[in-house]
PDB file of N, CA, C and O in Angstrom, chain B, residues numbered from 101:
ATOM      1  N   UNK B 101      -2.915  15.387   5.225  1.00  0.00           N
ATOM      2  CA  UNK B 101      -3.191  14.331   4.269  1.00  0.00           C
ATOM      3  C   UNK B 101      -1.985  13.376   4.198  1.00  0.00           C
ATOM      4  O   UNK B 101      -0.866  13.883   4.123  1.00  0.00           O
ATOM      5  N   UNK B 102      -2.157  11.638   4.220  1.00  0.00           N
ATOM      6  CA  UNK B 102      -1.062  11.222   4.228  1.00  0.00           C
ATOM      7  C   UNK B 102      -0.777  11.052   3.072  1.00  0.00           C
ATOM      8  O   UNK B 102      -1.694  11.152   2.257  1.00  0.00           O
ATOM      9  N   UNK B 103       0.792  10.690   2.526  1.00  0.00           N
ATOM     10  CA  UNK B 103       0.676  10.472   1.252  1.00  0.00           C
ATOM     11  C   UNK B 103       0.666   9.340   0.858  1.00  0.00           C
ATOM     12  O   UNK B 103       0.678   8.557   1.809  1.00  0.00           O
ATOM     13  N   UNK B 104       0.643   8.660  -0.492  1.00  0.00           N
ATOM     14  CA  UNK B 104       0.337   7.566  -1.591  1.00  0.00           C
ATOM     15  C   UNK B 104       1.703   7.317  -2.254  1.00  0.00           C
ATOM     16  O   UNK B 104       2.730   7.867  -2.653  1.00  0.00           O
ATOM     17  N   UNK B 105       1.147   6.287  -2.136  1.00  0.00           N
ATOM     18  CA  UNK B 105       2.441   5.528  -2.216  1.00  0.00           C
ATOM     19  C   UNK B 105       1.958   4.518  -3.621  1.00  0.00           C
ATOM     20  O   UNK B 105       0.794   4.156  -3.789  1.00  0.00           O
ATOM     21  N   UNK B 106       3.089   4.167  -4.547  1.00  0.00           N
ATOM     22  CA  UNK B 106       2.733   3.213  -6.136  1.00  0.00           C
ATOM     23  C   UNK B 106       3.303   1.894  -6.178  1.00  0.00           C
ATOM     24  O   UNK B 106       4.486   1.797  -5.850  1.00  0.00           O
ATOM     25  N   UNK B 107       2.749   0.981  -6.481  1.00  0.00           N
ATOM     26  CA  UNK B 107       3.667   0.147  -7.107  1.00  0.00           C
ATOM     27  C   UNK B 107       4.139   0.505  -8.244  1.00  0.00           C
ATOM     28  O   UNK B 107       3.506   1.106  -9.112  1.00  0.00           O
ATOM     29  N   UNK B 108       5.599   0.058  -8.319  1.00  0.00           N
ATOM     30  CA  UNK B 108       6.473   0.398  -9.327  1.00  0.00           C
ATOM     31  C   UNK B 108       6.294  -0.880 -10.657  1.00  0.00           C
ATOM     32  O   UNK B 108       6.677  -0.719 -11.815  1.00  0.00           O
ATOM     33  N   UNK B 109       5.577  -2.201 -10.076  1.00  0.00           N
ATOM     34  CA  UNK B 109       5.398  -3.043 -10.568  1.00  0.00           C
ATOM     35  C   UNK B 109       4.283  -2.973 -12.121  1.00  0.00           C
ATOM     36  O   UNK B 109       4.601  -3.043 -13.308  1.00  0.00           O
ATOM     37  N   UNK B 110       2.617  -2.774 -11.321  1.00  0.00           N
ATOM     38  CA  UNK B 110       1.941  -2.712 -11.930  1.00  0.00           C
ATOM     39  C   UNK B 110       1.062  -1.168 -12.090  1.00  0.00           C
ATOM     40  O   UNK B 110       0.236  -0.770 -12.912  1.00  0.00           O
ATOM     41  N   UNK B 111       1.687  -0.557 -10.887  1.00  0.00           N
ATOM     42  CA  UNK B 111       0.740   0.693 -10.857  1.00  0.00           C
ATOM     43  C   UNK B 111      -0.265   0.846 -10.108  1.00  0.00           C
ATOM     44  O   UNK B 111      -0.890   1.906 -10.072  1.00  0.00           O
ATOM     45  N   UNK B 112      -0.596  -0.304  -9.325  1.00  0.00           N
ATOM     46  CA  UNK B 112      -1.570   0.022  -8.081  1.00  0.00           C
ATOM     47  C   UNK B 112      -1.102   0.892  -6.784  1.00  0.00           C
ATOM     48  O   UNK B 112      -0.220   0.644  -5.962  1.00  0.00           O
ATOM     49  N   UNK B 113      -2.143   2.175  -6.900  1.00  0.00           N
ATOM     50  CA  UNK B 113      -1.795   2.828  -5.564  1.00  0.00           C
ATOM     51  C   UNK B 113      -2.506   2.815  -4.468  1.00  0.00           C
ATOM     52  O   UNK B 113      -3.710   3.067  -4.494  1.00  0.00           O
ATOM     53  N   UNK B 114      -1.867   2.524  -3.381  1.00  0.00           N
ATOM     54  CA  UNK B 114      -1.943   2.794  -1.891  1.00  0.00           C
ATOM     55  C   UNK B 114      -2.649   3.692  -1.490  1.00  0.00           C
ATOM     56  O   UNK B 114      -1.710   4.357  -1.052  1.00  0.00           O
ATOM     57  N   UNK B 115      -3.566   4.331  -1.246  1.00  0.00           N
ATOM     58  CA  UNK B 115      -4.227   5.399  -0.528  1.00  0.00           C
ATOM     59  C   UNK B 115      -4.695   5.108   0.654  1.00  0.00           C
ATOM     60  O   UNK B 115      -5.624   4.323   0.839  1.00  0.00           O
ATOM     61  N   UNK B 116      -3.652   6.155   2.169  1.00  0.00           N
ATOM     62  CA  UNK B 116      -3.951   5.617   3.119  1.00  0.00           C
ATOM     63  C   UNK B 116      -5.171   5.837   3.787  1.00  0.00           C
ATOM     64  O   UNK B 116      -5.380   5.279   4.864  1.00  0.00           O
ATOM     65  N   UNK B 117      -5.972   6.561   3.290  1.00  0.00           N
ATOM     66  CA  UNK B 117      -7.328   7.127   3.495  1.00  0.00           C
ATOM     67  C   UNK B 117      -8.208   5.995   3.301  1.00  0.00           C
ATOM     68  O   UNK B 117      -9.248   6.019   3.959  1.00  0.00           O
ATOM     69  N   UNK B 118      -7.997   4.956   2.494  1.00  0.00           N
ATOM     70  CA  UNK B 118      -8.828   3.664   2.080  1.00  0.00           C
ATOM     71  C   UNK B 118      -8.066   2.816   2.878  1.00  0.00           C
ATOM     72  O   UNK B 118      -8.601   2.388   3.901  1.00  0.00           O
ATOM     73  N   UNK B 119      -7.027   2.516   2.639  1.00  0.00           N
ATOM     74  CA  UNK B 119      -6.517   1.380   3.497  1.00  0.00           C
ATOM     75  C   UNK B 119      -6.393   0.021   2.420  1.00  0.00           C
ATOM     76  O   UNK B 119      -5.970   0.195   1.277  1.00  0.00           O
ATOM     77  N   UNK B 120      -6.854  -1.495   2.969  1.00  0.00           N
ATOM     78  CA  UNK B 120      -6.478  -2.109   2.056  1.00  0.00           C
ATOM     79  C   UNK B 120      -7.420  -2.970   2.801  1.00  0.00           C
ATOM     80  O   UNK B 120      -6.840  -3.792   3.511  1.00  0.00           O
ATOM     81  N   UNK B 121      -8.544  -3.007   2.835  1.00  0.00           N
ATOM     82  CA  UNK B 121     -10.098  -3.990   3.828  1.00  0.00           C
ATOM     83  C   UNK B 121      -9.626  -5.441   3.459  1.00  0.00           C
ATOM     84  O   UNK B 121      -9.072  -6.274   4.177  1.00  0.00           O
ATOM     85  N   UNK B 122     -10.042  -5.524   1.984  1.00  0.00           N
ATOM     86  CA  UNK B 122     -10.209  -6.998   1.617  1.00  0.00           C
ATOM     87  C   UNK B 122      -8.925  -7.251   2.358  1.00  0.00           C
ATOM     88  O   UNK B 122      -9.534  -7.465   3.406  1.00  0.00           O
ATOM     89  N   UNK B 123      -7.579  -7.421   2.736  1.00  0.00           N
ATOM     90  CA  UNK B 123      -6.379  -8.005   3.071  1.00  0.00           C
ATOM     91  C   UNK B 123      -6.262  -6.977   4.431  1.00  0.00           C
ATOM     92  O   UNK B 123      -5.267  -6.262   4.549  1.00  0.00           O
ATOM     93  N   UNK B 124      -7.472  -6.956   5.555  1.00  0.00           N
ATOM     94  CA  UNK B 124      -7.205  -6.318   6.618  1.00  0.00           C
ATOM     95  C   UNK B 124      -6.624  -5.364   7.223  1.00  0.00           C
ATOM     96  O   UNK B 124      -6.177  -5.418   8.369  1.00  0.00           O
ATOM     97  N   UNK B 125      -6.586  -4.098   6.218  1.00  0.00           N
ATOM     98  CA  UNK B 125      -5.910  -2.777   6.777  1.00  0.00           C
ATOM     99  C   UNK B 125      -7.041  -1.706   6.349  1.00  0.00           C
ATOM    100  O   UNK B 125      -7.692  -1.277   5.396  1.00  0.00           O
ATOM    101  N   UNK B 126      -6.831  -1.594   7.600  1.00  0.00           N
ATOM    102  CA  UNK B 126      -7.941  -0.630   7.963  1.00  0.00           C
ATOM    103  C   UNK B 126      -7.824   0.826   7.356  1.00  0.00           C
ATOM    104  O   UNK B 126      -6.767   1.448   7.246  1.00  0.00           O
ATOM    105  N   UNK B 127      -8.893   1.203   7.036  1.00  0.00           N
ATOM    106  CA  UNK B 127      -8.633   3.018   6.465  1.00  0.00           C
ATOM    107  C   UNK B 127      -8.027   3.907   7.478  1.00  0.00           C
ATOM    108  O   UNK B 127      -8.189   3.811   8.694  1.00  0.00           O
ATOM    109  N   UNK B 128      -7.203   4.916   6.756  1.00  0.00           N
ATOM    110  CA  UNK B 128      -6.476   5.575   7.978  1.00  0.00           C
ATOM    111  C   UNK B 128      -5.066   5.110   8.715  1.00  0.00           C
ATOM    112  O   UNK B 128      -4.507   5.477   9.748  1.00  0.00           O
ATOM    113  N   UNK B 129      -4.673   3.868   7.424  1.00  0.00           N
ATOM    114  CA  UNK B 129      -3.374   3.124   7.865  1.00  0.00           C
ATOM    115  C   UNK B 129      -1.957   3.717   6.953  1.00  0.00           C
ATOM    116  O   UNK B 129      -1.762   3.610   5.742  1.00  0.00           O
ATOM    117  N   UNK B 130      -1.139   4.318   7.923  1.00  0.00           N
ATOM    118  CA  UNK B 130      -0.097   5.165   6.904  1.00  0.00           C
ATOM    119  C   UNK B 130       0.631   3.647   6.410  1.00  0.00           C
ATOM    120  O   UNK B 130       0.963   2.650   7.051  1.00  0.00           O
ATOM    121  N   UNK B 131       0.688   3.959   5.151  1.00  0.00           N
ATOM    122  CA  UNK B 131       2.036   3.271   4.239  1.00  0.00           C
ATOM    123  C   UNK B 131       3.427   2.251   5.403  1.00  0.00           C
ATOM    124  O   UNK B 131       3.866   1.101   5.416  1.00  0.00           O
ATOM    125  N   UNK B 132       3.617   3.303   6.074  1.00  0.00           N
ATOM    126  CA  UNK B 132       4.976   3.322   6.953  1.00  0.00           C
ATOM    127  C   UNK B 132       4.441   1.966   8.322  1.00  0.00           C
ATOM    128  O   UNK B 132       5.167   1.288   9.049  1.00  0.00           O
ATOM    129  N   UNK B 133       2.857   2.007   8.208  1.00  0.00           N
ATOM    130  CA  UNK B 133       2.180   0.997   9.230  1.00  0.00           C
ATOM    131  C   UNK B 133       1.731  -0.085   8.483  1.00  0.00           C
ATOM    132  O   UNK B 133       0.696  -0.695   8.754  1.00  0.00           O
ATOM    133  N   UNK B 134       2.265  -0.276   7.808  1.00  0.00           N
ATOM    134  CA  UNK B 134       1.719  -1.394   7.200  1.00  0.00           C
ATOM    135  C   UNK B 134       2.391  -2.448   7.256  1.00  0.00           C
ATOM    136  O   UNK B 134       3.443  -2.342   6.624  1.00  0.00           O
ATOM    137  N   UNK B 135       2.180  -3.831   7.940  1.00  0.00           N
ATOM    138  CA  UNK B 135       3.146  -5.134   7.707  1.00  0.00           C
ATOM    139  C   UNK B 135       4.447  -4.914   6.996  1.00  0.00           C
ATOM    140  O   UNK B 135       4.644  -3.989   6.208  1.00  0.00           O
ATOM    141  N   UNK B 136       5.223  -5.726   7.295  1.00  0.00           N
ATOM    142  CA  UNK B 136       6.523  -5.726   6.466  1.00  0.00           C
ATOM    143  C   UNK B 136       6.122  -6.813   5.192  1.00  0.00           C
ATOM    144  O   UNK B 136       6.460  -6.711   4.013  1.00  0.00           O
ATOM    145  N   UNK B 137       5.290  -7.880   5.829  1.00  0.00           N
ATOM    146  CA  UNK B 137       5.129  -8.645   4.972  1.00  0.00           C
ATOM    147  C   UNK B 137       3.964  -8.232   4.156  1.00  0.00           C
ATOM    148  O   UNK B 137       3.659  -9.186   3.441  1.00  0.00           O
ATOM    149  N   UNK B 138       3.053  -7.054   3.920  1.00  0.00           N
ATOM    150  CA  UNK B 138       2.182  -7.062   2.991  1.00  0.00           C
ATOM    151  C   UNK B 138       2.783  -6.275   1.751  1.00  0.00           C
ATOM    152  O   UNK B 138       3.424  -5.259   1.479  1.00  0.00           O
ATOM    153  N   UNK B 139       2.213  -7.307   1.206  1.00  0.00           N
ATOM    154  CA  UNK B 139       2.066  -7.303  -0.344  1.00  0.00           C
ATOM    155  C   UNK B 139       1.275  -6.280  -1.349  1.00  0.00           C
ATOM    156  O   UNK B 139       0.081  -6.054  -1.158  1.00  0.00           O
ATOM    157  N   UNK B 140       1.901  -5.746  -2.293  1.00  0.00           N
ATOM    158  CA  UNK B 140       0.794  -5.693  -3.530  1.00  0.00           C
ATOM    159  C   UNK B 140      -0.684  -6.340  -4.000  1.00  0.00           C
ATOM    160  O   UNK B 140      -0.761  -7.398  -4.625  1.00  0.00           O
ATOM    161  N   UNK B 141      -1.766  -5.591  -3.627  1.00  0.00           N
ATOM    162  CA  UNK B 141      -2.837  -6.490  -3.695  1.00  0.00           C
ATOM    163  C   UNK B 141      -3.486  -6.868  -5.140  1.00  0.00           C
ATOM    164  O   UNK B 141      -4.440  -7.631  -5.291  1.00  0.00           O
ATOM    165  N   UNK B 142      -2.795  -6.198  -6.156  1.00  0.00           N
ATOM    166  CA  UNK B 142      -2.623  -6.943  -7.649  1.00  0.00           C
ATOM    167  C   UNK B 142      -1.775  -7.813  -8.438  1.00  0.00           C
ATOM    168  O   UNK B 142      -2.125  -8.532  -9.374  1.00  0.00           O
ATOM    169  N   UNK B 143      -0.582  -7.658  -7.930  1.00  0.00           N
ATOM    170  CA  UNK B 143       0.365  -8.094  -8.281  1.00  0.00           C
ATOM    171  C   UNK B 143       1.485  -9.040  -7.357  1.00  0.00           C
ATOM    172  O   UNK B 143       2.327  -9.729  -7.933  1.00  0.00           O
ATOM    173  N   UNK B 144       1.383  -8.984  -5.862  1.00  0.00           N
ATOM    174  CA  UNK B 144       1.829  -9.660  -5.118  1.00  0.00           C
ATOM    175  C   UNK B 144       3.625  -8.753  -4.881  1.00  0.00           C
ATOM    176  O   UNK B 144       4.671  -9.279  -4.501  1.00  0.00           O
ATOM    177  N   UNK B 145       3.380  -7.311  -5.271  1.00  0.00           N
ATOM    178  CA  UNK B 145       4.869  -6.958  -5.120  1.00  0.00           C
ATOM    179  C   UNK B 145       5.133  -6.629  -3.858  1.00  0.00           C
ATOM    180  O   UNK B 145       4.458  -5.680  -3.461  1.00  0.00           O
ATOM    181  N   UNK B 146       5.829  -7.050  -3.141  1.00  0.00           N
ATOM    182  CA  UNK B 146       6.692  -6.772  -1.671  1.00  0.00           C
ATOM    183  C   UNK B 146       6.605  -5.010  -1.636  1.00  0.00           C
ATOM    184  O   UNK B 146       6.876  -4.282  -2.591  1.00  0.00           O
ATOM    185  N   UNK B 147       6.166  -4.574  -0.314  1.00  0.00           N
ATOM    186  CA  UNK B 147       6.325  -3.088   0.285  1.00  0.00           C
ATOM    187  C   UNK B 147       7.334  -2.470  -0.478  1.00  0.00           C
ATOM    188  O   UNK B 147       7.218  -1.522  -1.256  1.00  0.00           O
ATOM    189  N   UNK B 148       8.634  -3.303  -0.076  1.00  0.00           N
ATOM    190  CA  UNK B 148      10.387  -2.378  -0.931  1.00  0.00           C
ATOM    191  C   UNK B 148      10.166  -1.731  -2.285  1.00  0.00           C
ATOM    192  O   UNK B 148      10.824  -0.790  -2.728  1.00  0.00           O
ATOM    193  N   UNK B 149       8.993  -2.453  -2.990  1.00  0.00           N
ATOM    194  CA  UNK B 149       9.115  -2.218  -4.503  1.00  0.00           C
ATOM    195  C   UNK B 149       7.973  -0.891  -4.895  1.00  0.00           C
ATOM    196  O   UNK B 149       7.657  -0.507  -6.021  1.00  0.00           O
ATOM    197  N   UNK B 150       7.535  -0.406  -3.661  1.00  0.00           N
ATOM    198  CA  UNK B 150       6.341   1.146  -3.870  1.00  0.00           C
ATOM    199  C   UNK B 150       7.402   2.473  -3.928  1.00  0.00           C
ATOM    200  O   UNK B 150       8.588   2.765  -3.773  1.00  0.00           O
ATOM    201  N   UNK B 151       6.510   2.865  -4.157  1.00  0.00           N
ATOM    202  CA  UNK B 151       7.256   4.684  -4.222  1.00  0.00           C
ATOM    203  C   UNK B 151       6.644   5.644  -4.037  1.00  0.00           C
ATOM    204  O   UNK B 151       5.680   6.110  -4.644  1.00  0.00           O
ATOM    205  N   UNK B 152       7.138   5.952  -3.259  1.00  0.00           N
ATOM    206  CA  UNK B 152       6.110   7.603  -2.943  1.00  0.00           C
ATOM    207  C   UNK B 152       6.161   8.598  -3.993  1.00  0.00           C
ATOM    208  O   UNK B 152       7.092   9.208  -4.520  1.00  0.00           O
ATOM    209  N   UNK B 153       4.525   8.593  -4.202  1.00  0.00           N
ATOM    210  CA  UNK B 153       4.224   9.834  -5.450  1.00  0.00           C
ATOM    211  C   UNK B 153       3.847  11.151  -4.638  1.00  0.00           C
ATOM    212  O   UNK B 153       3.583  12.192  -5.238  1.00  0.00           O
TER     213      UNK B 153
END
């Protein structure tokens, strides 16, 4: 199981099992594969600012 990752911002979590469709990441995309440049898809917070729960 991979793990989930939070924004520290607003609290939206990452689950790499879902992925992130609407903003083109496919289910099955680890955290660690994800753009440098993607964003928080509620809040617009930069990757640096998640945390692994």
């Amino acid at each position: 199981m991979m793990k989930k990752y939070q924004c520290s911002i607003c609290g939206y979590v990452y689950d790499p099992e879902v992925g992130d469709p609407e903003n083109g990441v496919e289910p099955g995309t680890a955290f660690e594969d994800l753009p440098e440049d993607w964003t928080c898809p509620d809040c617009g917070a930069e990757k640096a600012l998640f945390e692994e729960m």
